[in-house]
N, C-alpha and C positions, 0 to 999 in steps of 0.2 A: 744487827744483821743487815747483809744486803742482798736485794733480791729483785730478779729480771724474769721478765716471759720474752723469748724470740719466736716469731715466725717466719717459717722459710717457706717462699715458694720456688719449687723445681721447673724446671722445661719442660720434662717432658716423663714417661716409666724409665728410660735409658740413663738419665742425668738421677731418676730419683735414688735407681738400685746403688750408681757411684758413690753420690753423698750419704746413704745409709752406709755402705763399705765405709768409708772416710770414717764417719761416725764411731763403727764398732772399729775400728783401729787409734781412734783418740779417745774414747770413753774410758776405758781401763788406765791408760795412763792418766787420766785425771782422779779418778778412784785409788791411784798409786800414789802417786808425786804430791797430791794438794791436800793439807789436812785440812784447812781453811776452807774447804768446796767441801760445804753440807749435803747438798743435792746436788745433781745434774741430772737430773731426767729430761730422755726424748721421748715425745710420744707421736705416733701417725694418728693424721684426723681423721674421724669415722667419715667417710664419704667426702673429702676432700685429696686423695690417692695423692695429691702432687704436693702436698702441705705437712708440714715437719714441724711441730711445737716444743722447743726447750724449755724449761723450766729452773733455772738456777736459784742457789743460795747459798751464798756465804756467809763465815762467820761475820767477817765487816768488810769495811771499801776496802780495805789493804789487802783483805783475803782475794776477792776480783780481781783489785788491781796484780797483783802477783800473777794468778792465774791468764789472764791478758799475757802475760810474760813471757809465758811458759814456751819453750819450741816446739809443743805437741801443738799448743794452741795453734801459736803463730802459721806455725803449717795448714792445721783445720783453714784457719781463718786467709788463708793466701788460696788456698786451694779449693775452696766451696764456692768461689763467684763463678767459677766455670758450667756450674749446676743452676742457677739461681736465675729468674726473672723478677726476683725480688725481696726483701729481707723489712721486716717489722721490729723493732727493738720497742719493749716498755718496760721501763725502771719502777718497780712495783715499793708499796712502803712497807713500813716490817709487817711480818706474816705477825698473824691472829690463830687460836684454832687449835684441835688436837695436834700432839705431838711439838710443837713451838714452845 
């Protein structure tokens, strides 16, 4: 398995409602298109209002790397620095734990 935690920070409520938009328009196509993407969950921080936490995993690197691919992605991912005063990536090791 491969698996990432992203944090995004927004500008502003203005930027954050768009990249939630952006979100619920690329999430279903990645729930479609990629058998390989185990999870995707976003979740909003309790009391961070400007802060967006993903959660992915995939079956393996080829499964991400695919997904990386994807035109849903590549759009998310072209079209979300316009919201962003900043972006966190950590490459997590395989999950442990119920469910895994």
């Amino acid at each position: 398995m491969f698996a990432l935690a992203v944090r995004f920070y927004l500008r502003d409520a203005e930027a954050a409602q768009a990249f939630d938009q952006l979100v619920a328009e690329t999430a279903p196509l990645i729930r479609s298109e990629e058998p390989a993407t185990l999870i995707y969950a976003v979740h909003t921080v309790k009391d961070a209002p400007l802060s967006r936490v993903f959660y992915e995993l995939y079956a393996d690197r080829a499964g991400f790397d695919a997904h990386e691919e994807q035109p849903h992605v590549k759009r998310f991912l072209s079209e979300r620095e316009q919201y962003l005063t900043g972006v966190r990536v950590e490459f997590l090791d395989a999950p442990t734990g119920k469910g895994v």
